[in-house]
N, C-alpha and C positions, 0 to 999 in steps of 0.2 A: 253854297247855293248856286243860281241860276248865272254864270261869267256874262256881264253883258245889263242884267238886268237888274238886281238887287242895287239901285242908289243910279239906277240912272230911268226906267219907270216908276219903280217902287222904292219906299224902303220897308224890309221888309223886318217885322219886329219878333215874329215868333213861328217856326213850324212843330208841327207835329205828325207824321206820320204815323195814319194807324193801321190794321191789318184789313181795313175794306173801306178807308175813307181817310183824307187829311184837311188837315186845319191850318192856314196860312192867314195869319194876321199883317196885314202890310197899309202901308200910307201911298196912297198915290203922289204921284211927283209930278211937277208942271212940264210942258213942253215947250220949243222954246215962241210958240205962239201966246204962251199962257195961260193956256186950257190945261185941267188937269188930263195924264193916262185917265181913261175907261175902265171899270172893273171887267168887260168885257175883252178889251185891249189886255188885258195885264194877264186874265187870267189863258186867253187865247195862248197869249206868249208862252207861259209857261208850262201849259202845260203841252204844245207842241213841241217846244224843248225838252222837256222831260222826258216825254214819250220815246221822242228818238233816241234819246240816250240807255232807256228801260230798253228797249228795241235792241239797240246793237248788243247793248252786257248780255240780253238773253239769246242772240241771234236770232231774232225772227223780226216780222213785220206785223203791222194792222195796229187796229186802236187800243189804244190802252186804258183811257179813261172815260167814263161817261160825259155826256152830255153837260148834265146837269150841273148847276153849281148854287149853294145853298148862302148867301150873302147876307151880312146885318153889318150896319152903318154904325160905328163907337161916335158919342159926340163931347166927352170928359176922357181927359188924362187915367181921372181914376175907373174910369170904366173897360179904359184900353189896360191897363197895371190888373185889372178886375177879368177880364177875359183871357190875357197871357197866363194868369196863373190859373185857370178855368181848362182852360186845350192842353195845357202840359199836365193835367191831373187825368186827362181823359184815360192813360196806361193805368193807372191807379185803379180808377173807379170800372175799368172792365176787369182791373183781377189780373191780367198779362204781369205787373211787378209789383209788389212792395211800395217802391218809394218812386219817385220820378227821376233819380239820380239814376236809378237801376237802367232805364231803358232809354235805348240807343238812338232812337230818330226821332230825340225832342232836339232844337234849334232855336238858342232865343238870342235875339241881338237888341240894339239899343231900344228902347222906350223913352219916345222925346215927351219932354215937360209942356202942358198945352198951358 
């Protein structure tokens, strides 16, 4: 993932990359005032990051990603275990693979116990 920001804004629990949209499950993490990261703050970061990096691998410049960003707040453990396995089905249910083993830019990391 993101060097820098995966376990020091966020932790991030699961991606999924799909061929016109991605799925980033992550937990905000405190500052050291107390306050949680922003979903604003968090996703600003990353996808500033991302972008430049998409940028240089293709050698060119300008925006890479939209505006928008489409957000839902998890408030159970089983909800959060309930949406990881949800986004990584998303290759599935469009018909891209078979299985979710099949295809390459799922990403899942820890899942804490709430």
């Amino acid at each position: 993932m993101l060097p820098g920001e995966n376990g020091y804004r966020f932790d991030l629990h699961a991606a999924v990359v799909m061929p016109d949209h991605v799925h980033l499950i992550y937990s905000p993490l405190r500052r050291e005032d107390g306050w949680s990261y922003s979903s604003p703050e968090i996703m600003k970061s990353i996808k500033g990051r991302s972008a430049r990096r998409i940028n240089v691998a293709l050698q060119r410049k300008g925006p890479v990603w939209q505006e928008e960003v489409f957000d839902h707040v998890l408030r159970s453990n089983d909800s959060l275990v309930d949406r990881v396995e949800y986004v990584c089905q998303n290759p599935v249910r469009a018909a891209i693979v078979r299985t979710e083993a099949e295809y390459p830019w799922i990403w899942k990391g820890n899942i804490p116990v709430l």
